[in-house]
C-alpha positions as CSV (number, residue, x, y, z in Angstrom):
1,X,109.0,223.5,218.4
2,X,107.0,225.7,220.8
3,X,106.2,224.5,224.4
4,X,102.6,223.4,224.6
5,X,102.1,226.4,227.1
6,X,103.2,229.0,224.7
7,X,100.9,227.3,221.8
8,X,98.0,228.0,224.0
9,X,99.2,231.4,225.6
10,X,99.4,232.5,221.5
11,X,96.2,231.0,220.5
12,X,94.0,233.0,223.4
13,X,95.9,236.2,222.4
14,X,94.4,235.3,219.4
15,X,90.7,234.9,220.5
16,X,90.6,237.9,222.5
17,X,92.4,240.0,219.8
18,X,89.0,238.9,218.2
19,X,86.9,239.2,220.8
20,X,87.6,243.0,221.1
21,X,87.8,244.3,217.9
22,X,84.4,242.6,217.2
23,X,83.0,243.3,220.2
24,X,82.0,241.6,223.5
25,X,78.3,241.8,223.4
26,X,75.9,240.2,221.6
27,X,73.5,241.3,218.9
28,X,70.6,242.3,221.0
29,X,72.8,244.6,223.1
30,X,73.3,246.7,219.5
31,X,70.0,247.4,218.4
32,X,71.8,249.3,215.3
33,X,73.0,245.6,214.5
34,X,71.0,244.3,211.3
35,X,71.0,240.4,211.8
36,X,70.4,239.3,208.6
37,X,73.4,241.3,206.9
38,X,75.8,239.0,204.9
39,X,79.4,239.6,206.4
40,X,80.8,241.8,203.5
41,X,84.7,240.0,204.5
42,X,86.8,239.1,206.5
43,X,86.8,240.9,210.4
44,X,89.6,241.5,211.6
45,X,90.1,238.5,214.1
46,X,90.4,236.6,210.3
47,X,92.8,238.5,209.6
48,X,95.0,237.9,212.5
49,X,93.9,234.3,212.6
50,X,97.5,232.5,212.2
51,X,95.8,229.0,211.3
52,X,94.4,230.7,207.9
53,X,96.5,232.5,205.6
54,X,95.5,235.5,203.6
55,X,94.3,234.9,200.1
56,X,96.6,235.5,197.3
57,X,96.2,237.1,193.6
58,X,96.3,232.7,192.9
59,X,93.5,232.0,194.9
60,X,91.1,234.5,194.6
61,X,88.0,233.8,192.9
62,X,87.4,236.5,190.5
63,X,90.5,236.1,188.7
64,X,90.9,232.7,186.4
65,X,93.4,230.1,187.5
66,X,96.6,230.0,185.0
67,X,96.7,227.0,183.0
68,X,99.7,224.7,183.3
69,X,102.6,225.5,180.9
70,X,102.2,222.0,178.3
71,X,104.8,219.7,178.9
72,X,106.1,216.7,176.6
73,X,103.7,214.5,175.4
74,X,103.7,210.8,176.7
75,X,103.2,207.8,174.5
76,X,101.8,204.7,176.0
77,X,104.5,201.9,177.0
78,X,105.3,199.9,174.1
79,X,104.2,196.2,174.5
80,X,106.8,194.5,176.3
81,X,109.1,191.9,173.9
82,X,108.1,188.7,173.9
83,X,109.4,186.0,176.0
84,X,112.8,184.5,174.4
85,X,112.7,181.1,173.5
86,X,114.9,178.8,175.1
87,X,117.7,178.7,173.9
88,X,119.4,174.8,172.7
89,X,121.3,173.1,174.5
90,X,125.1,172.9,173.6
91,X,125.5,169.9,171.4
92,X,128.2,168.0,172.0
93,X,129.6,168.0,168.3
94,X,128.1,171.0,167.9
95,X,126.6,171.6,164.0
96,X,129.8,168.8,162.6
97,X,127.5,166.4,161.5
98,X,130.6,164.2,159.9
99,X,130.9,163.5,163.9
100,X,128.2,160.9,163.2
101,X,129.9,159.2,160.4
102,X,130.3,156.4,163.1
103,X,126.9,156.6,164.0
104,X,127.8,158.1,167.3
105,X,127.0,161.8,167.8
106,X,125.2,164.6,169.6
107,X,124.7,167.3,166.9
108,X,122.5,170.5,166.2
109,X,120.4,170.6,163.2
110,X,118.0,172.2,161.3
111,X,115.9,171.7,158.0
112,X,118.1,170.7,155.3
113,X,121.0,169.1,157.9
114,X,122.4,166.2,155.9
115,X,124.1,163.5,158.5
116,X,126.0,160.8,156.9
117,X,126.3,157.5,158.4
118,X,129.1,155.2,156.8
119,X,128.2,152.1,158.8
120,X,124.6,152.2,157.5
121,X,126.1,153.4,154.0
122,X,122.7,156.3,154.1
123,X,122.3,159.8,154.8
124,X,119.7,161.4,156.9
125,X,118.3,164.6,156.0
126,X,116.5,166.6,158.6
127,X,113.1,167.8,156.5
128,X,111.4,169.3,159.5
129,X,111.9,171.0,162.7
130,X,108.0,172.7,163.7
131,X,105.7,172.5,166.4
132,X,108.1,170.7,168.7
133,X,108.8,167.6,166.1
134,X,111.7,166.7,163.6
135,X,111.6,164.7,160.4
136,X,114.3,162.9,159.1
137,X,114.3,161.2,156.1
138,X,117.4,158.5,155.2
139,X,118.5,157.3,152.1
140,X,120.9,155.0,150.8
141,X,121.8,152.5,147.9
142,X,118.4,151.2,147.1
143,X,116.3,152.2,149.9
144,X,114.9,155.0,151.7
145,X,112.6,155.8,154.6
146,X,111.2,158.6,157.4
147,X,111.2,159.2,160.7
148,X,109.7,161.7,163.2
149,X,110.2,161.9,166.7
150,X,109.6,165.2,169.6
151,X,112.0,165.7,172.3
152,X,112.9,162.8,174.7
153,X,111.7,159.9,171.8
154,X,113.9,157.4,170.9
155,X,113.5,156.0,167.0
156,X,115.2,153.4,165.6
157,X,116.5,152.9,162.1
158,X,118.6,150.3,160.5
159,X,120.4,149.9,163.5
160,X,120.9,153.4,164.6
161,X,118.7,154.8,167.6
162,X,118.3,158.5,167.1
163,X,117.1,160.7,170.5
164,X,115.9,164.3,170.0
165,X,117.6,166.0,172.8
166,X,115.9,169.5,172.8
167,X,113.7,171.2,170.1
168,X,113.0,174.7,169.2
169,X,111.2,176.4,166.4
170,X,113.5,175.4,163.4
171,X,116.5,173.7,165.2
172,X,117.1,170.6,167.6
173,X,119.6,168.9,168.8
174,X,119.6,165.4,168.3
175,X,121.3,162.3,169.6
176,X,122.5,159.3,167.4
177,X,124.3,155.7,168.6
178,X,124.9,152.2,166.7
């Protein structure tokens, strides 16, 4: 970087470069002077001028600017995915509903589950797992019945409490103990 001196030292060279190739006087002293002549370009103080650069074949005005080479086309973002559904918790027995043959289990289900319960002598079958809900409906020797509960619910049945654990579209995990 240039001392602050030397900036100024180069600009007045500058100025009076100008100064005298233009002239010192003013108009009146030049009565051959027309003052109402358009400049016809640049003087050559302009020309000099280090703050302007000279016009290039780009930038001048009679020419038309080139057009941008085409590059690849973009598409628009696709929509992000949707948000991932919790996934279940781990049951405990897993999907091995013959865990609950005692009528103690933790177990992951989904329409058309069949859990067997010896004690009880019945079989629940899960007929519904939608909108945050699951549907059971037992049978056994002689009778039948239905049940619905959503997540944290306890239901009884014959002796058995059944707790739905977690629920997601078209599974759950539910809890069972006698």
């Amino acid at each position: 970087m240039k001392a602050p001196t030397a900036v100024l030292a180069a600009v007045a060279a500058v100025l009076l470069a100008g100064a005298a190739a233009t002239g010192c006087g003013s108009d009146e002293d030049d009565p051959g002077r027309a003052d109402d002549r358009p400049s016809t370009g640049p003087s050559a103080a302009d020309a000099e001028s280090p703050s302007e650069p000279a016009a290039t074949d780009a930038e001048s005005p009679s020419e038309p600017a080139a057009e941008p080479a085409p590059g690849p086309t973009t598409q628009p973002a696709p929509d992000p995915a949707p948000e991932p559904t919790p996934a279940l918790p781990p049951a405990a027995d897993g999907s091995d509903t013959d865990a609950c043959r005692d009528g103690t289990c933790e177990v992951r289900v989904e329409p058309g589950t069949e859990i067997p319960f010896d004690a009880l002598d019945e079989v629940a079958t899960v007929t519904g797992v939608t909108g945050g809900t699951v549907s059971l409906e037992w049978n056994g020797p002689g009778r039948s019945g239905t049940s619905s509960a959503t997540t944290g619910v306890v239901v009884g049945h014959n002796g058995v409490l059944m707790v739905v654990t977690a629920v997601e579209e078209g599974a759950a995990v539910l809890s069972f103990s006698s």
